[in-house]
The first five atom37 places (N, CA, C, CB, O) and aatype in JSON, in Angstrom:
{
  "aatype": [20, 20, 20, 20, 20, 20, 20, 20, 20, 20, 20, 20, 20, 20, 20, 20, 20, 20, 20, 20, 20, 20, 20, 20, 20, 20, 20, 20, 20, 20, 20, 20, 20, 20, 20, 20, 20, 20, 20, 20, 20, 20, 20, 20, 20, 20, 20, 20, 20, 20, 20, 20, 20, 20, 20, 20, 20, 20, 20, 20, 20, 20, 20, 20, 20, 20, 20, 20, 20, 20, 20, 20, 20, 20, 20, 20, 20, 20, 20, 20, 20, 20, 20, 20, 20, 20, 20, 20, 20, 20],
  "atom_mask": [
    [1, 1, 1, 1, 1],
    [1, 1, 1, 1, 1],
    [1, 1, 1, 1, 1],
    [1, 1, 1, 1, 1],
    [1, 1, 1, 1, 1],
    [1, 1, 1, 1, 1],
    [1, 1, 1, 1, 1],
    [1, 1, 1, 1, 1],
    [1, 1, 1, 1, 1],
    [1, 1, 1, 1, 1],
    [1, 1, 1, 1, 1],
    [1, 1, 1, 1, 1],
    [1, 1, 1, 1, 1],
    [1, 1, 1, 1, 1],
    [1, 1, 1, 1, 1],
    [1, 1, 1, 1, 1],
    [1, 1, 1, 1, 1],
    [1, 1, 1, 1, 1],
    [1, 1, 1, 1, 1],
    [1, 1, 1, 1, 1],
    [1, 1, 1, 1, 1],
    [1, 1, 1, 1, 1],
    [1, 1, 1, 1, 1],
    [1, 1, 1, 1, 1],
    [1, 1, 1, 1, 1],
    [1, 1, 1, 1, 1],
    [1, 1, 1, 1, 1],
    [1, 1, 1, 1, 1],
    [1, 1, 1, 1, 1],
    [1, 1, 1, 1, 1],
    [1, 1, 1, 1, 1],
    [1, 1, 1, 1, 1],
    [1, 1, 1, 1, 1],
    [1, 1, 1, 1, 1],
    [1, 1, 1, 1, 1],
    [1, 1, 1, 1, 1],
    [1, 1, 1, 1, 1],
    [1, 1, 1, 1, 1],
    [1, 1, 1, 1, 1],
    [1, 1, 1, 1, 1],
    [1, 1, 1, 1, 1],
    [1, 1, 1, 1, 1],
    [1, 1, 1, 1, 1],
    [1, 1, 1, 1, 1],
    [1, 1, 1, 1, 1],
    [1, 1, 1, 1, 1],
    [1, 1, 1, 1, 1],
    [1, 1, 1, 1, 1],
    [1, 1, 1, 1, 1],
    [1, 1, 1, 1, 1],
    [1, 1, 1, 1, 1],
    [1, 1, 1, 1, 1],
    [1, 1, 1, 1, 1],
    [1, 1, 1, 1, 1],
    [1, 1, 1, 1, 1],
    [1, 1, 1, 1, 1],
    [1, 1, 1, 1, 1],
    [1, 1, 1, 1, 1],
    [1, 1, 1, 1, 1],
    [1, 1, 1, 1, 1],
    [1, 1, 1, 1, 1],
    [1, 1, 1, 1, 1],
    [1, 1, 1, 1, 1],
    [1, 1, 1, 1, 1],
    [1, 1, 1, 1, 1],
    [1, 1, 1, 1, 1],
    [1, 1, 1, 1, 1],
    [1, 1, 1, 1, 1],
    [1, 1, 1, 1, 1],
    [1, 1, 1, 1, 1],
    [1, 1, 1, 1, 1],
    [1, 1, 1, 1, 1],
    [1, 1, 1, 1, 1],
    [1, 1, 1, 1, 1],
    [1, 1, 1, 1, 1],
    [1, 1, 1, 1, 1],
    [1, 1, 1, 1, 1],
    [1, 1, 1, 1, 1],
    [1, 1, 1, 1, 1],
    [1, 1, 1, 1, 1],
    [1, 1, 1, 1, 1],
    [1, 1, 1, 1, 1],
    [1, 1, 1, 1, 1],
    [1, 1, 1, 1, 1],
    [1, 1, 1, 1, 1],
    [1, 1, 1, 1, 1],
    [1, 1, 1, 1, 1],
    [1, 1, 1, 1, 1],
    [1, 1, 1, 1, 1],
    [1, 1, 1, 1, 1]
  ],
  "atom_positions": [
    [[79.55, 111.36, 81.55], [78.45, 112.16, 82.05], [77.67, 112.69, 80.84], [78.96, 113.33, 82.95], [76.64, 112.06, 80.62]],
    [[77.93, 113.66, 80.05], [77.74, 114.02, 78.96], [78.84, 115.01, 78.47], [76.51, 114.43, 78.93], [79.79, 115.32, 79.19]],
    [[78.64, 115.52, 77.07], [79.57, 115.84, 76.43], [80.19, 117.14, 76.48], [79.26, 115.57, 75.44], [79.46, 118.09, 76.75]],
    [[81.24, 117.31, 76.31], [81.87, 118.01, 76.9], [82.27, 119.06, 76.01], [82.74, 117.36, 77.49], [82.64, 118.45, 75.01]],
    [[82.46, 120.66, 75.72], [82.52, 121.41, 74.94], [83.16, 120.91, 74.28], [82.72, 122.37, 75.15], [82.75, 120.95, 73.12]],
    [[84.68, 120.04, 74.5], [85.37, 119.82, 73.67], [84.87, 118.92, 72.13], [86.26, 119.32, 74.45], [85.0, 119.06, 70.92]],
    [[84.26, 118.0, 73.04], [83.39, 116.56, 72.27], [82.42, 117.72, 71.19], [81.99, 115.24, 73.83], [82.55, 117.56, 69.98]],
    [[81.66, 118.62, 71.59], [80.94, 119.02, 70.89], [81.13, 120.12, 70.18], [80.16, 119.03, 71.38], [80.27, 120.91, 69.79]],
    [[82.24, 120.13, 70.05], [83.02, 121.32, 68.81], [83.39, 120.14, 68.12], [84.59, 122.6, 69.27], [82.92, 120.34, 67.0]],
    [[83.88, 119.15, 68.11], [84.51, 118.51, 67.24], [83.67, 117.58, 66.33], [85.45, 117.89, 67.89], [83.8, 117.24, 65.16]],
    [[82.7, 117.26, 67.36], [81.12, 116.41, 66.2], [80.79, 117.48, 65.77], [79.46, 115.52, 66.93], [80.81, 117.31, 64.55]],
    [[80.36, 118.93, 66.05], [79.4, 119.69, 64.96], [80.72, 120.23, 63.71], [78.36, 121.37, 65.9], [80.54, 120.01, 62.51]],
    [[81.71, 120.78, 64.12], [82.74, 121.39, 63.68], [83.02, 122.93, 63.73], [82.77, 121.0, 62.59], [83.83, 123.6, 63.09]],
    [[81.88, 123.37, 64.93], [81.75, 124.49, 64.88], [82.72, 125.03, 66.24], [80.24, 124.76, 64.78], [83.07, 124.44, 67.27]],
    [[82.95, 126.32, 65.79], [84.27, 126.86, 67.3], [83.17, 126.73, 68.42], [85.14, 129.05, 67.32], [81.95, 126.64, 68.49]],
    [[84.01, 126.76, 69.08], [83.79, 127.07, 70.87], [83.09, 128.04, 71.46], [84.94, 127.38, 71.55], [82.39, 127.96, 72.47]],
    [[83.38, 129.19, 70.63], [82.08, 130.69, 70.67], [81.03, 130.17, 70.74], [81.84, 131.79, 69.35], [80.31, 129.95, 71.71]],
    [[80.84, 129.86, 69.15], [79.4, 129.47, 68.33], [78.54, 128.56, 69.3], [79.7, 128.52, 66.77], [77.52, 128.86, 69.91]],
    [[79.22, 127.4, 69.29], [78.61, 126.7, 70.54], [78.27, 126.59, 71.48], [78.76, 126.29, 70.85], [77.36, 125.88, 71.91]],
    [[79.36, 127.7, 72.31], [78.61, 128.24, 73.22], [77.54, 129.24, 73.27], [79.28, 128.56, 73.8], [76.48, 129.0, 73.85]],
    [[77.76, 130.26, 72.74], [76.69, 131.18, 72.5], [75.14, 130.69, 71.82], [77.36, 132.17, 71.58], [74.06, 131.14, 72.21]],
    [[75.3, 129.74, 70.82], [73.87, 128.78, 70.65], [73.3, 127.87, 71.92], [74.18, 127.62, 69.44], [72.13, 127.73, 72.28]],
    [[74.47, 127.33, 72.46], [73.39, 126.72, 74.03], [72.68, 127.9, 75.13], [74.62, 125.68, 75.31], [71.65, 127.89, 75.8]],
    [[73.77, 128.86, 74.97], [73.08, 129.78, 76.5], [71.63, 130.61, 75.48], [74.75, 131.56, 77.46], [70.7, 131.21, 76.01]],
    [[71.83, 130.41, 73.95], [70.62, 131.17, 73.38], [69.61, 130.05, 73.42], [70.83, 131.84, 71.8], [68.47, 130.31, 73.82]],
    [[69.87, 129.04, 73.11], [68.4, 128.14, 73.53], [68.12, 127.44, 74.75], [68.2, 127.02, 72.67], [67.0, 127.07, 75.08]],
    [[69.16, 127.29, 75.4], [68.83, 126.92, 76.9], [68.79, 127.65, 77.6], [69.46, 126.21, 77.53], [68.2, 127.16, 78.56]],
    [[69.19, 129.2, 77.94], [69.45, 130.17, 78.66], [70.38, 129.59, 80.29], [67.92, 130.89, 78.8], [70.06, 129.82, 81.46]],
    [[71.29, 128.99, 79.88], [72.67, 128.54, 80.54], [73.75, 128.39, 80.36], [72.76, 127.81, 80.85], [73.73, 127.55, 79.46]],
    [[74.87, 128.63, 80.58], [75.48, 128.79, 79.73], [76.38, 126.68, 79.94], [76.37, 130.56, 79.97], [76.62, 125.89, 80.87]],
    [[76.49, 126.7, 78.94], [77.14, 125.21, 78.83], [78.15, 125.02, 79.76], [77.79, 124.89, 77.45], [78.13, 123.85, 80.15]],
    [[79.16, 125.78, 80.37], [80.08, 125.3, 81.2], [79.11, 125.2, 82.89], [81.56, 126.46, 81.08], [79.39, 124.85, 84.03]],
    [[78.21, 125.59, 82.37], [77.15, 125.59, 83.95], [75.95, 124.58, 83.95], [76.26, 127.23, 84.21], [75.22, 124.09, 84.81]],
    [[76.1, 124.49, 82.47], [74.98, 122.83, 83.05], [75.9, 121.93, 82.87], [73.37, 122.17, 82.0], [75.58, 120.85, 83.37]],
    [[77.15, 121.94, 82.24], [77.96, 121.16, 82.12], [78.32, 120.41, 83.64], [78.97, 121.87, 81.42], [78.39, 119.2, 83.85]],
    [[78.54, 121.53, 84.65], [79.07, 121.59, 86.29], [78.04, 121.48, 86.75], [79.81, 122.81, 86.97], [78.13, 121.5, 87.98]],
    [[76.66, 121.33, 86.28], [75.7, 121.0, 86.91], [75.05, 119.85, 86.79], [75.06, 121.73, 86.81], [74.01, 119.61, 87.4]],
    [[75.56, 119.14, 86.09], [75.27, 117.8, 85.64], [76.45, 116.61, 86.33], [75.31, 117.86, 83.88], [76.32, 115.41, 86.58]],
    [[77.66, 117.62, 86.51], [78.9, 116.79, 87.3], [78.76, 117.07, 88.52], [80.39, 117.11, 86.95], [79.75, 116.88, 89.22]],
    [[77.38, 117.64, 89.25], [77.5, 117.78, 90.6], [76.67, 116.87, 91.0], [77.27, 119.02, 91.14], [76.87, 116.28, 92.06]],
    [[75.32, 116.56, 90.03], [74.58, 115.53, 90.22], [75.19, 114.08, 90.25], [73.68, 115.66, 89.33], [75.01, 113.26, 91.15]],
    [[75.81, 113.94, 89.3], [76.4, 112.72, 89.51], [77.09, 112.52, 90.44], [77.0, 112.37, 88.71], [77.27, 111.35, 90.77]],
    [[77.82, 113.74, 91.3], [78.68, 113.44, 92.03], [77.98, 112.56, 93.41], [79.41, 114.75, 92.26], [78.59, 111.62, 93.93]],
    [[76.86, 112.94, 93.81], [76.06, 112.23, 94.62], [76.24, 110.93, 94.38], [74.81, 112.56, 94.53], [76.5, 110.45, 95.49]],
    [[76.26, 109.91, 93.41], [76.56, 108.98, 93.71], [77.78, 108.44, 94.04], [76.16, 108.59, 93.12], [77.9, 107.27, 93.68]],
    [[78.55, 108.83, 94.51], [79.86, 108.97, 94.66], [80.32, 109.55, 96.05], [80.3, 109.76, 93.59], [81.41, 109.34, 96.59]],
    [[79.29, 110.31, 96.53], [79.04, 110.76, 98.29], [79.21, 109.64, 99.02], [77.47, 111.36, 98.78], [78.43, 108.77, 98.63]],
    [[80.05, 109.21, 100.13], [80.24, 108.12, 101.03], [80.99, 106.93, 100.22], [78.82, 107.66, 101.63], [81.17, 105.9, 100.88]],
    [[81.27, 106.94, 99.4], [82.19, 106.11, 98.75], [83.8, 106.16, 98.51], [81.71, 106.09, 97.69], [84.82, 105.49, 98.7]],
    [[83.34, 107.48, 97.96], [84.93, 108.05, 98.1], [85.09, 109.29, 98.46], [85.73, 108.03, 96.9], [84.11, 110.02, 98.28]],
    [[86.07, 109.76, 98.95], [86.19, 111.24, 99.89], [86.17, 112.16, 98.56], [87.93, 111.49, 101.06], [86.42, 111.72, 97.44]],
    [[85.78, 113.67, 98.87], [85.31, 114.32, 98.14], [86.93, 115.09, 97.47], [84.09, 115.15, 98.91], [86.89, 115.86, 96.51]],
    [[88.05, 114.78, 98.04], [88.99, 115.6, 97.27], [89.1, 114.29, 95.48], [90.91, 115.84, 98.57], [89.36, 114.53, 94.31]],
    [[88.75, 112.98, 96.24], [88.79, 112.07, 95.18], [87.71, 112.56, 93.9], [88.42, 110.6, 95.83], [88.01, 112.64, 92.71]],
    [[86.42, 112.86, 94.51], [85.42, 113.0, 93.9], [85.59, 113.94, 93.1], [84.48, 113.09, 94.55], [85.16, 113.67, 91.98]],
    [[86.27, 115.47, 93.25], [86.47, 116.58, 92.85], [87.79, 116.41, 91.64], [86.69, 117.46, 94.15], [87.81, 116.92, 90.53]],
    [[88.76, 115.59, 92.22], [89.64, 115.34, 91.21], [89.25, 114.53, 89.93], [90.64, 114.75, 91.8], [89.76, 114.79, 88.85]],
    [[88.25, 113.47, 90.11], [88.08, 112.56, 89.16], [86.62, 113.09, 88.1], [87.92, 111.04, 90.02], [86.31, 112.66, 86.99]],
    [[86.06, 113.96, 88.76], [85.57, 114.78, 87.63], [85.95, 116.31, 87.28], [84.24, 114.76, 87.78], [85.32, 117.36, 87.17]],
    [[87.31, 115.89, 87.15], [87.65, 117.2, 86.26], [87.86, 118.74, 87.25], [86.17, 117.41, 85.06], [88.3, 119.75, 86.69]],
    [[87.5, 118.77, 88.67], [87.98, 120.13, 89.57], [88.85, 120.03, 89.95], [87.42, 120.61, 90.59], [88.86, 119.22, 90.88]],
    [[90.42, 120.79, 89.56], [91.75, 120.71, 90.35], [91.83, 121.25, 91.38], [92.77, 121.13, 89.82], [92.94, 121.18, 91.91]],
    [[90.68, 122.06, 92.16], [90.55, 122.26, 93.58], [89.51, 121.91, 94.19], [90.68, 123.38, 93.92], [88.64, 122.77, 94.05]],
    [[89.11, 120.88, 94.93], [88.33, 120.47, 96.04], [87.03, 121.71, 96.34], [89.47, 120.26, 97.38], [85.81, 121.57, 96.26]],
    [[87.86, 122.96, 96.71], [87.07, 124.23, 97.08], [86.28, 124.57, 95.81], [88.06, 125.53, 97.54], [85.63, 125.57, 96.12]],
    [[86.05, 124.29, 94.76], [85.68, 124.78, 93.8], [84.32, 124.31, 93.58], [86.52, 124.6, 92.88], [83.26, 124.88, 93.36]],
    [[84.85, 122.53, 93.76], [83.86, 121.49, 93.62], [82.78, 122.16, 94.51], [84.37, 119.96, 94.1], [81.72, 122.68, 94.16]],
    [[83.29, 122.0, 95.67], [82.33, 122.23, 96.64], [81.24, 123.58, 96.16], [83.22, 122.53, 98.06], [80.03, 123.43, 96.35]],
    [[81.66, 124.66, 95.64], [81.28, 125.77, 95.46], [80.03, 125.45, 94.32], [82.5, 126.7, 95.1], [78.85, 125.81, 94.31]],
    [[80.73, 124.71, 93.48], [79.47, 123.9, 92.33], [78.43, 123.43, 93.07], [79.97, 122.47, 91.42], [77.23, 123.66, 92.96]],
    [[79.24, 122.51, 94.12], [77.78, 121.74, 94.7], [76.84, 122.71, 95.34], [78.08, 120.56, 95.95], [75.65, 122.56, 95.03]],
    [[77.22, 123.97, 96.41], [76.66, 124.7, 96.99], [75.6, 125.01, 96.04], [77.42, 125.63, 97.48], [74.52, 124.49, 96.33]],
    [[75.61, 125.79, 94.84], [75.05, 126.39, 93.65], [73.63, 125.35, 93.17], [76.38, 126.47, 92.4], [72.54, 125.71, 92.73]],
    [[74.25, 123.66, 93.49], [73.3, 122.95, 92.91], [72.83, 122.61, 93.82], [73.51, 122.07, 92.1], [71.79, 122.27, 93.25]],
    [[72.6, 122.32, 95.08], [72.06, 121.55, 96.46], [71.93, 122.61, 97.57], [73.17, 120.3, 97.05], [71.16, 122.26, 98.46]],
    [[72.59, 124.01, 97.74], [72.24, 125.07, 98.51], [72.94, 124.17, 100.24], [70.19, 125.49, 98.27], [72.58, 124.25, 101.42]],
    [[73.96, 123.46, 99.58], [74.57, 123.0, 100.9], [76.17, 122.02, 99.95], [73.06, 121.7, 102.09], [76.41, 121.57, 98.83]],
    [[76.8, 122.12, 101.19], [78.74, 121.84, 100.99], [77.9, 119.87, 100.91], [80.5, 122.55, 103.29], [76.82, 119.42, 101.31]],
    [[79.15, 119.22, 100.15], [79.05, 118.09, 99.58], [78.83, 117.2, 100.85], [80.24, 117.79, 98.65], [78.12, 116.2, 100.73]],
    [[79.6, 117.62, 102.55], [79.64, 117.01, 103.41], [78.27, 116.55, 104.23], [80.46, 117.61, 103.94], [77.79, 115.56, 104.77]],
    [[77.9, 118.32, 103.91], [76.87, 118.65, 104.65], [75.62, 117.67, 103.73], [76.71, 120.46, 104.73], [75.1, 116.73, 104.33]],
    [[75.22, 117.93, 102.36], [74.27, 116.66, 101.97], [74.58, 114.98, 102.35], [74.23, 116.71, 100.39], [73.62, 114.25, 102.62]],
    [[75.51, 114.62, 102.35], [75.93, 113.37, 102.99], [75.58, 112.87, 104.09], [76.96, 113.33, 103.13], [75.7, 111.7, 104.42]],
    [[75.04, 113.96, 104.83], [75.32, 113.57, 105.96], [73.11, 114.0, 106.63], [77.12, 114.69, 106.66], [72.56, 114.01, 107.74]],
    [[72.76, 114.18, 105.59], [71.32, 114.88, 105.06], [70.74, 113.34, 105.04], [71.29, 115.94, 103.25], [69.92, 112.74, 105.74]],
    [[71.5, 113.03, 103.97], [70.98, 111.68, 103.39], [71.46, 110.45, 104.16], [71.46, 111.5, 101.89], [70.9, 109.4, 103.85]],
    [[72.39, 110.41, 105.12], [72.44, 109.32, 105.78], [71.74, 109.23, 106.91], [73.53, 109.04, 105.98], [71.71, 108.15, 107.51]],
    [[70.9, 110.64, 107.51], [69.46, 110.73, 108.34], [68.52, 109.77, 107.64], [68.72, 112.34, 108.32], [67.94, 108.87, 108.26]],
    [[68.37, 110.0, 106.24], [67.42, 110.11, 105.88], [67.43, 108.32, 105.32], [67.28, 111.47, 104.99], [66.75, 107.77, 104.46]],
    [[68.15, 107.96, 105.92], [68.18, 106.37, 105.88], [67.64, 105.58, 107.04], [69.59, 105.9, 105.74], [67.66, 104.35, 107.01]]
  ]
}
């Protein structure tokens, strides 16, 4: 998806603070939230393919409920509920 705090402490060499505190100062977000906001987008392609506890596990949410809570935040609706948006809209 893209890189992941970890990935990007270890290419700059800078801690985990620093890095974080420089993205939410020039992006005004904080990195673990565009981070989850970038894994919710993708997750759409992945809607109707595979069930969403799959979807939630394979990018990185060890609870299903969580995922969902991301998606709410990014789509203003549960992962089921857009699925089912977009298969109208076919």
């Amino acid at each position: 998806i893209d890189l992941s705090l970890e990935e990007i402490v270890k290419k700059t060499g800078y801690s985990h603070g620093y890095v974080s505190q420089m993205f939410k100062k020039y992006f005004n977000v904080s990195l673990i939230s565009y981070h989850n906001r970038n894994k919710v987008i993708y997750s759409c392609k992945l809607l109707g393919n595979m069930k969403i506890i799959d979807i939630s596990s394979a990018l990185g949410w060890e609870n299903p409920k969580n995922y969902a809570i991301e998606f709410k935040k990014v789509f203003g609706c549960s992962p089921s509920q857009y699925l089912k948006s977009e298969q109208k809209m076919k």
